[in-house]
ZAVEX-910171 format. One record per residue: residue number from 1; residue in one letter; x, y, z of N, C-alpha, C, O in turn. Coordinates in steps of 0.1 Angstrom, whole numbers. Example, Ala and Ser with C-alpha at 12.3 -4.5 7.8 and 13.67 -1.06 7.14 Angstrom:
<rs>
R    k  r    nxx    nyy    nzz   caxx   cayy   cazz    cxx    cyy    czz    oxx    oyy    ozz
R    1  A    132    -57     78    123    -45     78    132    -33     78    142    -33     85
R    2  S    128    -22     71    137    -11     71    129      0     79    134     11     80
</rs>
This chain:
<rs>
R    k  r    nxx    nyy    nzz   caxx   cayy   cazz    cxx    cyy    czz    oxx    oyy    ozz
R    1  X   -810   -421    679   -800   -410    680   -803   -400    668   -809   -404    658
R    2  X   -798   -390    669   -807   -375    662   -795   -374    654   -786   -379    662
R    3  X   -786   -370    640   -780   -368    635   -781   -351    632   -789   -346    625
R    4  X   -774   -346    637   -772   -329    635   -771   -328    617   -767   -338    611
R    5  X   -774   -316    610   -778   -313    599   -764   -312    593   -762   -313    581
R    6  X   -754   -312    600   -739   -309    595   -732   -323    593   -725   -327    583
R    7  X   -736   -331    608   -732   -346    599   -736   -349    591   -728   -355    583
R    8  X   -753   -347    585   -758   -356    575   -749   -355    564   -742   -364    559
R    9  X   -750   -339    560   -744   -333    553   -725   -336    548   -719   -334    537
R   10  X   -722   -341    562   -706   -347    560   -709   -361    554   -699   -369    555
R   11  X   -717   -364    551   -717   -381    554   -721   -383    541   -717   -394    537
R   12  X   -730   -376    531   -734   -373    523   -720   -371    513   -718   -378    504
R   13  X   -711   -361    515   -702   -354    507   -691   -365    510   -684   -364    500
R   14  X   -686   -376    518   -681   -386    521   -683   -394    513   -673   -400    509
R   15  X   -696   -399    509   -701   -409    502   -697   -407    487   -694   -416    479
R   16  X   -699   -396    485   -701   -389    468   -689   -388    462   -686   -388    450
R   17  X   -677   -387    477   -665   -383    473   -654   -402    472   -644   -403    464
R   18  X   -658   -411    479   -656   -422    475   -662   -430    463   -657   -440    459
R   19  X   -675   -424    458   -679   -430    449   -673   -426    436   -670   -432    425
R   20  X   -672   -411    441   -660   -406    428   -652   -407    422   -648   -404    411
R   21  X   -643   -415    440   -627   -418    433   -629   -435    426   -623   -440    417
R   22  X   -639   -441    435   -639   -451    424   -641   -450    408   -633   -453    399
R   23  X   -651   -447    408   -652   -444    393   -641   -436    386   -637   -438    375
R   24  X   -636   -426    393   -623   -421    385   -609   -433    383   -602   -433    373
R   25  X   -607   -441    394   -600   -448    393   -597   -457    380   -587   -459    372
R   26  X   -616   -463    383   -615   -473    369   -615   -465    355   -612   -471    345
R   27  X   -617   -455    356   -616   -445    344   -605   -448    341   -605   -456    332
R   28  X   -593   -443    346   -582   -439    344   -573   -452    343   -562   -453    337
R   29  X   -580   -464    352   -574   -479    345   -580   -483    327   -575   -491    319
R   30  X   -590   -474    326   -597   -480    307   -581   -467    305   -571   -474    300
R   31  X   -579   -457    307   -574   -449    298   -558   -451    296   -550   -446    288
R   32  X   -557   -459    305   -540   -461    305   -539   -473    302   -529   -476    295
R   33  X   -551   -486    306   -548   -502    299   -541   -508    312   -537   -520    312
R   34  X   -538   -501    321   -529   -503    331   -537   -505    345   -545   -496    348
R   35  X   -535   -519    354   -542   -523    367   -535   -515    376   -542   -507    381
R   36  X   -521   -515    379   -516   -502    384   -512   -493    375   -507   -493    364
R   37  X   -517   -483    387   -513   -468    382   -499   -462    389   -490   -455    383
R   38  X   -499   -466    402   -490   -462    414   -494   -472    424   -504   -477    428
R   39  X   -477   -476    426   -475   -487    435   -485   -487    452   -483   -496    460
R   40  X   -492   -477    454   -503   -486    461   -514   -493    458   -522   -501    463
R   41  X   -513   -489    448   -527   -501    440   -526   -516    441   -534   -526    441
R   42  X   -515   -514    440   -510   -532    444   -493   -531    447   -485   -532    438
R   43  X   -489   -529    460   -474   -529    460   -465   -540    459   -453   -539    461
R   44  X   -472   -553    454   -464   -564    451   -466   -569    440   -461   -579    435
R   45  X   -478   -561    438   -481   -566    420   -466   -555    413   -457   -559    406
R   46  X   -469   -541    419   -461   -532    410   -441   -539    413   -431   -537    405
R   47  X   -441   -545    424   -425   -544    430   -422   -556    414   -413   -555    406
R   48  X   -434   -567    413   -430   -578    403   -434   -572    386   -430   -577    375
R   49  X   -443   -560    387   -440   -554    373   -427   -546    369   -422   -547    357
R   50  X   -423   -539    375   -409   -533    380   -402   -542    377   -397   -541    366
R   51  X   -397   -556    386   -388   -569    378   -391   -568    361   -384   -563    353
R   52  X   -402   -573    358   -405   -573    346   -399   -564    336   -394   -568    326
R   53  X   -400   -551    338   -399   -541    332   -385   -538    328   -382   -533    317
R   54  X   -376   -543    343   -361   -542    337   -358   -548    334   -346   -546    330
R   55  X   -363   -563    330   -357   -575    321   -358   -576    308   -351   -583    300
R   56  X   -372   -564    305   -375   -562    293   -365   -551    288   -361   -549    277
R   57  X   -362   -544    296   -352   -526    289   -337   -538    293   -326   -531    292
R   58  X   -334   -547    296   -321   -548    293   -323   -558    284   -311   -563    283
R   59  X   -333   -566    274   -332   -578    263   -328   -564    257   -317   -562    254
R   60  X   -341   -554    257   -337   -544    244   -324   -539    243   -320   -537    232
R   61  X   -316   -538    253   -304   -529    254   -299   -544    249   -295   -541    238
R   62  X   -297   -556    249   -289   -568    245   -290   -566    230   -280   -567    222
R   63  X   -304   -563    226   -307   -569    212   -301   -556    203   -298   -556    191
R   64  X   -301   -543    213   -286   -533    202   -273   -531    202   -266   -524    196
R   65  X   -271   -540    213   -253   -542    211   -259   -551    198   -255   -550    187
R   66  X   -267   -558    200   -264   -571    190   -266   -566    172   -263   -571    162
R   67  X   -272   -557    174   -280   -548    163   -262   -540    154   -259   -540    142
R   68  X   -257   -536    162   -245   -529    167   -233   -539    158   -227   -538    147
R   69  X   -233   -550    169   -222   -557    164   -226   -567    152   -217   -576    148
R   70  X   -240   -566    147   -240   -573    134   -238   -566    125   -233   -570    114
R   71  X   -241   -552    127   -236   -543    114   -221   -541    115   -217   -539    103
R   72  X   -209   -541    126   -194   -545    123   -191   -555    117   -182   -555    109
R   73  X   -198   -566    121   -194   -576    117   -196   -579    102   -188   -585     96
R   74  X   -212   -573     93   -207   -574     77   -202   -567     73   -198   -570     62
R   75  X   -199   -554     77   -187   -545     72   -172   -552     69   -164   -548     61
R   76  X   -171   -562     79   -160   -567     82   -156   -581     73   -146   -586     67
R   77  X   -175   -584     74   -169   -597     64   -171   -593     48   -168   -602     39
R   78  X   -176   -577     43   -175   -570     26   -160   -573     28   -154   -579     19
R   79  X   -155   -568     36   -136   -561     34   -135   -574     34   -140   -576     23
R   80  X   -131   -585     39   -121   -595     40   -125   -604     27   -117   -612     23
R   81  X   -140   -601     21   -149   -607      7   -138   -598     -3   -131   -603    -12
R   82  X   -138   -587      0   -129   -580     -8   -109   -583    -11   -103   -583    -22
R   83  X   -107   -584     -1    -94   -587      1    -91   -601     -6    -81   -603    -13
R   84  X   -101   -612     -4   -102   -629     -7    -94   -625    -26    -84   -627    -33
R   85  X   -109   -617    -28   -106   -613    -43    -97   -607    -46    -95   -612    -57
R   86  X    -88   -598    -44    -76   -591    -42    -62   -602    -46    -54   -601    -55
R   87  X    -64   -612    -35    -52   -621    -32    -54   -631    -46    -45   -632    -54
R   88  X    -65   -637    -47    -67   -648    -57    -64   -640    -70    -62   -648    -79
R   89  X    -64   -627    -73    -58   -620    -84    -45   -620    -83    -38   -622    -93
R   90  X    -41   -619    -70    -25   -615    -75    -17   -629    -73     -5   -629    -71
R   91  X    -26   -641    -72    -20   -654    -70    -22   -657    -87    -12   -660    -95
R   92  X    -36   -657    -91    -30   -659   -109    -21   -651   -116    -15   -655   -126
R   93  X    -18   -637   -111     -9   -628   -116      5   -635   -115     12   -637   -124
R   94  X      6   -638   -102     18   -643    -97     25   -660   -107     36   -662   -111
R   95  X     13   -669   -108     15   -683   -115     15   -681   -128     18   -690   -136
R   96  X     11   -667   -133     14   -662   -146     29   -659   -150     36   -666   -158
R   97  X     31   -648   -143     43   -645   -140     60   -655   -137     72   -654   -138
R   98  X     50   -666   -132     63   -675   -134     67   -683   -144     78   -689   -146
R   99  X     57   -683   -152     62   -687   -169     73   -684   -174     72   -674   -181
R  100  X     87   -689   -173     98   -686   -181     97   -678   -197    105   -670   -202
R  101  X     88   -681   -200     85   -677   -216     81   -659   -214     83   -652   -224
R  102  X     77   -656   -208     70   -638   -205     88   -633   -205     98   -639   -201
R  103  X     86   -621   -211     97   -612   -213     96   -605   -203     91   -610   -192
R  104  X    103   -591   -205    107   -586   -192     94   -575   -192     89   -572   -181
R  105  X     89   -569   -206     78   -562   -200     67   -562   -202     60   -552   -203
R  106  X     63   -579   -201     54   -585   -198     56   -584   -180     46   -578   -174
R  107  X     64   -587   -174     66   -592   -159     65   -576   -157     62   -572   -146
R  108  X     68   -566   -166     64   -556   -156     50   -552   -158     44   -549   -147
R  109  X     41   -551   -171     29   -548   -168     21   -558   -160      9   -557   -160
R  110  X     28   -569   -153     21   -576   -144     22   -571   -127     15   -573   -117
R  111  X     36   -564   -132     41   -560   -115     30   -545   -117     23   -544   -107
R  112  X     26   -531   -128     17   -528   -124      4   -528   -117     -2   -520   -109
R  113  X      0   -542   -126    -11   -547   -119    -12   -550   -103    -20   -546    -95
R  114  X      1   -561   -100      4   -563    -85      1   -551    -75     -5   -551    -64
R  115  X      8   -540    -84     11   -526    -74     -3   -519    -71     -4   -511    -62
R  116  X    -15   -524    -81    -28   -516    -83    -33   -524    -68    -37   -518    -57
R  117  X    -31   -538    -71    -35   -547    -59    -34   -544    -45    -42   -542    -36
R  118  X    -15   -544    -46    -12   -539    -36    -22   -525    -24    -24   -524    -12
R  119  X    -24   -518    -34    -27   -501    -28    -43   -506    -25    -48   -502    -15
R  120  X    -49   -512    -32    -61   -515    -31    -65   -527    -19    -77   -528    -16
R  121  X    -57   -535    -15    -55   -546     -4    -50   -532      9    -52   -535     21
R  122  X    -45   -523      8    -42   -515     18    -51   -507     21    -52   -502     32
R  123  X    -62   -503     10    -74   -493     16    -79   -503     19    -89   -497     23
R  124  X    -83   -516     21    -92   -523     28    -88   -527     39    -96   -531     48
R  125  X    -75   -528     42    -70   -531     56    -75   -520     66    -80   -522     77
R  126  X    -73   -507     59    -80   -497     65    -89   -492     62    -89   -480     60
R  127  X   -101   -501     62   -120   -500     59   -118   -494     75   -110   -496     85
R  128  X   -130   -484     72   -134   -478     84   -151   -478     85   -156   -474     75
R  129  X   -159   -480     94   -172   -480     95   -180   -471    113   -179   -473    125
R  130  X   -188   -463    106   -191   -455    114   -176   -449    124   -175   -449    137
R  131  X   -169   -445    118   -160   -432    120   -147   -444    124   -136   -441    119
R  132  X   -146   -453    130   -132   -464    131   -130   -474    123   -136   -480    115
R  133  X   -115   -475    129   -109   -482    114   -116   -496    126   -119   -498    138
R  134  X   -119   -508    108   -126   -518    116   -113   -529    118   -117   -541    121
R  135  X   -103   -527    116    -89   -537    120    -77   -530    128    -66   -532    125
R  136  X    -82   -521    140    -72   -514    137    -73   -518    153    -69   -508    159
R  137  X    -75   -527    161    -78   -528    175    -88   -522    184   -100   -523    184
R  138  X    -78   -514    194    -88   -507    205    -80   -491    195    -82   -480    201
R  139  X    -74   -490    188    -67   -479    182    -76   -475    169    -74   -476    157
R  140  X    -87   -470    175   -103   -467    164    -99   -456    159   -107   -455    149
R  141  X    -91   -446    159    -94   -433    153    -77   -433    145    -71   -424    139
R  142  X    -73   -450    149    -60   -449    138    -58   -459    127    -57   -470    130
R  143  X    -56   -455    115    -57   -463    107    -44   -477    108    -33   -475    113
R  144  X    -51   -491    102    -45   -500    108    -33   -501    102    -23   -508    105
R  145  X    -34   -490     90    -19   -495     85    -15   -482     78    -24   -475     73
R  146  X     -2   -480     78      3   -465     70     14   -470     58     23   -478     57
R  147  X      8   -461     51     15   -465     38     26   -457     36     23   -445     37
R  148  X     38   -460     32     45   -450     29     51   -450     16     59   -459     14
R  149  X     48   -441      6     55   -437     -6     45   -442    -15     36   -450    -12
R  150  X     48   -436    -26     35   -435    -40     47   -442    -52     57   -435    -54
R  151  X     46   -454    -58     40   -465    -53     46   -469    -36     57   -465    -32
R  152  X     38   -476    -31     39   -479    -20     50   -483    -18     52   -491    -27
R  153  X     62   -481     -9     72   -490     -3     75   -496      6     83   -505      7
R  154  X     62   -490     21     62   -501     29     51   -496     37     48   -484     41
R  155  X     43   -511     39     26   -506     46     30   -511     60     32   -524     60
R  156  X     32   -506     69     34   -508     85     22   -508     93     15   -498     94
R  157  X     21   -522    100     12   -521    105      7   -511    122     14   -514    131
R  158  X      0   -505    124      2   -491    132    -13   -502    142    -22   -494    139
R  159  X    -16   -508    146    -28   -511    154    -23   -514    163    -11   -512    165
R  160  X    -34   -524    175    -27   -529    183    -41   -543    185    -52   -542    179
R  161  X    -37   -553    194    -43   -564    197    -56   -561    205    -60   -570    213
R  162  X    -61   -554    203    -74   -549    211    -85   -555    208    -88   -554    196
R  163  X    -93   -562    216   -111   -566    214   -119   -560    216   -123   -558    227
R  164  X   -123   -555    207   -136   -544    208   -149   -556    207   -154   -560    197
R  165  X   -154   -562    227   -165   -560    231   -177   -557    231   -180   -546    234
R  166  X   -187   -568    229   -202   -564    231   -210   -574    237   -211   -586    233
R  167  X   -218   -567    251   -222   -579    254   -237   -579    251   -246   -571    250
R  168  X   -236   -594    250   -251   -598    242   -259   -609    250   -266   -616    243
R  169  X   -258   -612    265   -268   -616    270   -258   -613    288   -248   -606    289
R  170  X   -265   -620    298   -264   -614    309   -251   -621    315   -246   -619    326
R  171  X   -245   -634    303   -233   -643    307   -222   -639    296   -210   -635    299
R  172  X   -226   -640    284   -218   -638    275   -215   -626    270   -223   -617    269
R  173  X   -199   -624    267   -195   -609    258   -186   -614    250   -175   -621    252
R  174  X   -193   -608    235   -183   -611    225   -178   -605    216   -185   -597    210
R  175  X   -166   -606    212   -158   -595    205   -161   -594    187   -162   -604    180
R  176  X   -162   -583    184   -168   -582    171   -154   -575    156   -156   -573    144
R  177  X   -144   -573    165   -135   -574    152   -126   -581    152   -125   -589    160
R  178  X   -114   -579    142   -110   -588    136    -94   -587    135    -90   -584    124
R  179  X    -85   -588    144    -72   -578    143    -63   -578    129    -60   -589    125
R  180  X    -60   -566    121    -59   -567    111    -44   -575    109    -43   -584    101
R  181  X    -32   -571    120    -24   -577    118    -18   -594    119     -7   -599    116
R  182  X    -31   -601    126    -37   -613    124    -41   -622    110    -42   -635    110
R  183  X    -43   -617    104    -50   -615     93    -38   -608     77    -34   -615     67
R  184  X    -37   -600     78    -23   -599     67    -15   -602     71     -7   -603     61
R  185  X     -9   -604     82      6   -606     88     14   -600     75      9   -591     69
R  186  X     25   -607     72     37   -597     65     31   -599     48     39   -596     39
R  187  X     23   -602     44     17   -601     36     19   -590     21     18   -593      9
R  188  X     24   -573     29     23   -563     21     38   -563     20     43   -560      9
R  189  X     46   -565     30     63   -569     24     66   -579     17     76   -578     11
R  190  X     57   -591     16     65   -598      4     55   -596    -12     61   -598    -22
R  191  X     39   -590    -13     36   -583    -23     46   -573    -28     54   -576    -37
R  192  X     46   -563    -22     58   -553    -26     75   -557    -30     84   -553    -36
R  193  X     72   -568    -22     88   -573    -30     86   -581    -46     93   -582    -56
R  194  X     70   -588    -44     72   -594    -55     70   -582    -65     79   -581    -73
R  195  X     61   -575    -66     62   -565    -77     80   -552    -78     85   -545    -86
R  196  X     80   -553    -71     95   -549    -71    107   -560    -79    118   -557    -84
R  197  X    100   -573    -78    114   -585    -84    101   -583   -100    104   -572   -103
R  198  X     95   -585   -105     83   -585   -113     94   -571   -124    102   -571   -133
R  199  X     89   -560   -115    100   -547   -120    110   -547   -125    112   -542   -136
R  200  X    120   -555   -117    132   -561   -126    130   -567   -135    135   -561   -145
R  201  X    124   -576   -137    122   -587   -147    135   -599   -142    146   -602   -148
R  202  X    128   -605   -129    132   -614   -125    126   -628   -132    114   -629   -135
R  203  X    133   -638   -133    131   -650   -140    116   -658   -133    108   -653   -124
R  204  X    115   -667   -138    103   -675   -131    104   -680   -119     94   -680   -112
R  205  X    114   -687   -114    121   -695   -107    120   -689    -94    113   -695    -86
R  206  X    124   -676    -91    122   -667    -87    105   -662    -82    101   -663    -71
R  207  X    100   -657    -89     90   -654    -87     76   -667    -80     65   -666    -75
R  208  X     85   -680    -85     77   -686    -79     74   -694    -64     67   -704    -62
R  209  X     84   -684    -56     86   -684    -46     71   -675    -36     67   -679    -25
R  210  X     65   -665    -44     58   -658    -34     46   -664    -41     36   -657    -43
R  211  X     46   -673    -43     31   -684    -45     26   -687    -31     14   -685    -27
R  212  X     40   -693    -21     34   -698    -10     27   -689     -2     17   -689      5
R  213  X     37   -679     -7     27   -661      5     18   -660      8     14   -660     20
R  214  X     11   -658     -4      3   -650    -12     -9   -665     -2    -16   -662      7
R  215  X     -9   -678     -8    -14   -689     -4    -17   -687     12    -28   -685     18
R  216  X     -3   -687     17     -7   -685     30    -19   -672     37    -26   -673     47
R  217  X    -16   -663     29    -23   -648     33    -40   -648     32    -49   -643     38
R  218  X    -38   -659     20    -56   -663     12    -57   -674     24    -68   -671     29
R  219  X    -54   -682     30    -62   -687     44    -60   -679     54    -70   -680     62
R  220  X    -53   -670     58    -53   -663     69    -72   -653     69    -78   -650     79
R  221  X    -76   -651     56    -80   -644     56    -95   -648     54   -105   -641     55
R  222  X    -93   -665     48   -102   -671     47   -106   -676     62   -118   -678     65
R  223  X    -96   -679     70   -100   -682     82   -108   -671     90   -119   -673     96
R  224  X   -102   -659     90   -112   -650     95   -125   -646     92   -133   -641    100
R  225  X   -127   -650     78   -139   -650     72   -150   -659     77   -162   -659     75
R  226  X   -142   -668     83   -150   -685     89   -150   -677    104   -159   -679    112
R  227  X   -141   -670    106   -148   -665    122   -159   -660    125   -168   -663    134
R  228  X   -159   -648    112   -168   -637    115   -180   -644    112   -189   -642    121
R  229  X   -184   -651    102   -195   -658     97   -202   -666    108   -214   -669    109
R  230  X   -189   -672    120   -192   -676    130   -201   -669    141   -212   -673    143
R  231  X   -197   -661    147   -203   -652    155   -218   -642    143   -229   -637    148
R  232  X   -216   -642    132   -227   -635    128   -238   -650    131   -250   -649    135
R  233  X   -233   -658    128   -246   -669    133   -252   -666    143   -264   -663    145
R  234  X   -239   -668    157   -241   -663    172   -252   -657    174   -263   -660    179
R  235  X   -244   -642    166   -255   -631    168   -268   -631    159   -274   -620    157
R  236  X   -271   -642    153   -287   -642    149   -292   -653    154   -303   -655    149
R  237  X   -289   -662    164   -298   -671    168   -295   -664    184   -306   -663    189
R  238  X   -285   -659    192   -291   -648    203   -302   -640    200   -313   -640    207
R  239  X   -300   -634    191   -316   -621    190   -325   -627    185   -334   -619    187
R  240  X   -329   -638    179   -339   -647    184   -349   -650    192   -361   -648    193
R  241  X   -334   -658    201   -343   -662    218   -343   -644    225   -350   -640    234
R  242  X   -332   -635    219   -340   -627    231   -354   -618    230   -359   -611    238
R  243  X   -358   -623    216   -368   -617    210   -380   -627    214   -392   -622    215
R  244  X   -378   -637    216   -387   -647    226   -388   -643    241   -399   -643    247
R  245  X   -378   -642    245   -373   -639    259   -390   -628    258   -401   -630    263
R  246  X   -384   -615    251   -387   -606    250   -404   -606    250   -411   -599    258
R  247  X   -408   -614    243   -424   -618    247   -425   -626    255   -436   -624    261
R  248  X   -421   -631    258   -428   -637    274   -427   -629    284   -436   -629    293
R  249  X   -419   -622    285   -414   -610    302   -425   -601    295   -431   -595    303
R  250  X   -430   -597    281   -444   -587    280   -454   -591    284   -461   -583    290
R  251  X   -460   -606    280   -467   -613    286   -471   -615    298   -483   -615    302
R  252  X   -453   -618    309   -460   -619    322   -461   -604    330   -466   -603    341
R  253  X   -457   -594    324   -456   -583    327   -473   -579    326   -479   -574    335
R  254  X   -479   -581    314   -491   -576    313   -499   -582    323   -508   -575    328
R  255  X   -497   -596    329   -505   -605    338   -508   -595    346   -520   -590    348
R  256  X   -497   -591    351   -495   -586    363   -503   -569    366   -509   -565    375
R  257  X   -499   -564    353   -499   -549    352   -515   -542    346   -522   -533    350
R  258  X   -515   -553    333   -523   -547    328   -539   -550    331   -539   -560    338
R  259  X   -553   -542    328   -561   -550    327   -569   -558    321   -566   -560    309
R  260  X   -580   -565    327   -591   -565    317   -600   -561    310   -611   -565    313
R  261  X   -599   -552    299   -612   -545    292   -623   -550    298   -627   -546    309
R  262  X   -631   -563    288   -641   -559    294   -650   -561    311   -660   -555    314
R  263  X   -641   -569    320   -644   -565    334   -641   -552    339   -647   -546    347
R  264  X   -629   -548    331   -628   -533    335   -641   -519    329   -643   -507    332
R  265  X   -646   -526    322   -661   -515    320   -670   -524    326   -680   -516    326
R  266  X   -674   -535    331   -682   -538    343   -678   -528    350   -684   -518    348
R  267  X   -670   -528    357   -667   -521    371   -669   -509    367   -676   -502    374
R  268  X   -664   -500    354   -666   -485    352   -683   -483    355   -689   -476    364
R  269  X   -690   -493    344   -701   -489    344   -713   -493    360   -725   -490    362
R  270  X   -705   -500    366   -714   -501    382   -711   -491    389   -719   -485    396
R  271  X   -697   -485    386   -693   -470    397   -700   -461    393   -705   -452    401
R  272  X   -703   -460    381   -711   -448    375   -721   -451    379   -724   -441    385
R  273  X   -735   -464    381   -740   -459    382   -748   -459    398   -759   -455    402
R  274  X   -739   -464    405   -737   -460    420   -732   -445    426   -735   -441    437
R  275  X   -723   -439    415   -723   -424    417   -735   -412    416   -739   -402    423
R  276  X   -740   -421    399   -752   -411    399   -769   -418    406   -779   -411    404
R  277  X   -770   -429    413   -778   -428    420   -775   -425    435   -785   -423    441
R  278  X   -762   -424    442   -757   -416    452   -766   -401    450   -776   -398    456
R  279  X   -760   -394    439   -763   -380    434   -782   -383    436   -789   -378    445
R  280  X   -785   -390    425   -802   -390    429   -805   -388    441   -808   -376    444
R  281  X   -803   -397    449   -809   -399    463   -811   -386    472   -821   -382    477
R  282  X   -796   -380    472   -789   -371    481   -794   -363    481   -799   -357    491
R  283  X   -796   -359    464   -805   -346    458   -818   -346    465   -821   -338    474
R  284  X   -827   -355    461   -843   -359    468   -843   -356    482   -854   -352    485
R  285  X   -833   -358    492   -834   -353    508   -831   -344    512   -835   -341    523
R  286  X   -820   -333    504   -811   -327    506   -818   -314    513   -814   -308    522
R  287  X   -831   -312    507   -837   -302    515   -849   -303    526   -855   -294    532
R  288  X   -853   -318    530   -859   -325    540   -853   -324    553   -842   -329    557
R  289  X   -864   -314    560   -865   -313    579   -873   -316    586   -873   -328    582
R  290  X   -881   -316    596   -883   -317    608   -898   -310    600   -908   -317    601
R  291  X   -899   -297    591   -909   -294    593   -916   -302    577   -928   -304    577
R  292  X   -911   -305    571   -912   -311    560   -921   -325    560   -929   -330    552
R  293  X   -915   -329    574   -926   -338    576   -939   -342    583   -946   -351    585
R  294  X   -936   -322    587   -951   -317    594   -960   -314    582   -972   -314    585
R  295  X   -957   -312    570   -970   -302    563   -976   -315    559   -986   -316    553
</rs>
């Protein structure tokens, strides 16, 4: 059978044009590192790199809430480090103070001191980090406690019971502050009374009543400090495994996705040179007829 000069011609430019896209193909697998390019290259390789890919963008999105709520959570445990120190001051202030032997203005430059305490146990109630208060509940843009009068006469607490949430794996969510009124309970009404009876120059007897307070206030606050230290463990042996997690789903992801160097320049270097001996060949006949093989 006789092939007309136009098929050869089509059959010729068919050839050149699949040899091309092979070789461009594997080209463009060296230049990306990538087995697929577009989900027909393998539509069930790509549907299980696709799985892959979103397991990997949601560890990362785990591992910055977690990123997130470890930076609340030492903010949270400086303040309550702060406050520990606060209280244990105004507890020797206070077992000072009940010494019958101190005059009266001795017990008041003690109740100064109390009042320095006081004002300074109140800006830490209302520590704020990255723009909210960090005890003040789901009530972020209000401070957890308002003070009223210079010296202070009464710190009220203004928050509310709120858990400010973060979730850190695909089961667990966990709350990263610390409710402030949990934590000082009435605390700044019996400081302010004691430096107020201190003011007077109330006897010892007296003053050694807000020992227990003060006592109770230093575990309230030591307990929360056992919380937060708690959950900061949490949240460093979670980002951990999700940072394990995190290499293996790269791992099986690359199985899947990526290639092999060097089989992938075998194959570059056989398309190439099946393209340019295509090109040889085609060239050498391209002007071969009927009389061509008369002379």
């Amino acid at each position: 059978m006789r092939l007309s000069e136009q098929a050869r011609v089509h059959r010729q430019v068919s050839y050149l044009t699949d040899a091309a896209d092979r070789m461009d193909r594997v080209q463009r697998q060296l230049a990306t590192n990538r087995r697929i390019d577009r989900a027909s290259d393998d539509p069930s390789g790509a549907a299980l790199a696709m799985q892959y890919r979103k397991s990997i963008a949601f560890e990362a999105q785990m591992r910055r809430n977690l990123e997130n709520g470890t930076a609340f959570l030492n903010v949270t445990e400086a303040a309550l480090a702060g406050a520990t120190d606060l209280l244990q001051r105004a507890r020797e202030l206070t077992v000072q103070a009940a010494n019958d032997t101190l005059g009266v203005s001795e017990r008041q430059n003690i109740a100064a001191e109390v009042n320095q305490i006081i004002e300074q146990l109140a800006q830490v109630a209302n520590t704020s980090f990255g723009g909210v208060y960090i005890f003040s509940g789901h009530k972020t843009t209000t401070p957890a406690y308002a003070v009223g009068g210079t010296p202070p006469a009464a710190i009220t607490w203004q928050g509310d019971n709120g858990e400010r949430l973060r979730r850190v794996s695909t089961r667990d969510v966990v709350p990263v502050n610390i409710i402030g009124d949990q934590v000082f309970g009435n605390l700044f009404d019996r400081l302010i009374q004691l430096r107020d009876a201190l003011q007077a120059g109330a006897p010892g007897a007296q003053v050694r009543h807000y020992i227990a307070d003060i006592d109770s206030g230093l575990e309230r606050v030591l307990n929360a400090r056992a919380e937060v230290g708690a959950r900061l463990n949490r949240f460093e042996a979670t980002t951990s495994r999700s940072l394990e997690t995190d290499t293996n789903l790269q791992e099986l992801r690359a199985g899947v996705e990526d290639i092999d160097i060097a089989e992938t320049i075998v194959r570059f270097t056989a398309a190439q040179n099946a393209l340019e001996a295509a090109l040889g060949a085609i060239g050498r006949t391209a002007n071969l007829s009927l009389l061509n093989f008369l002379r």
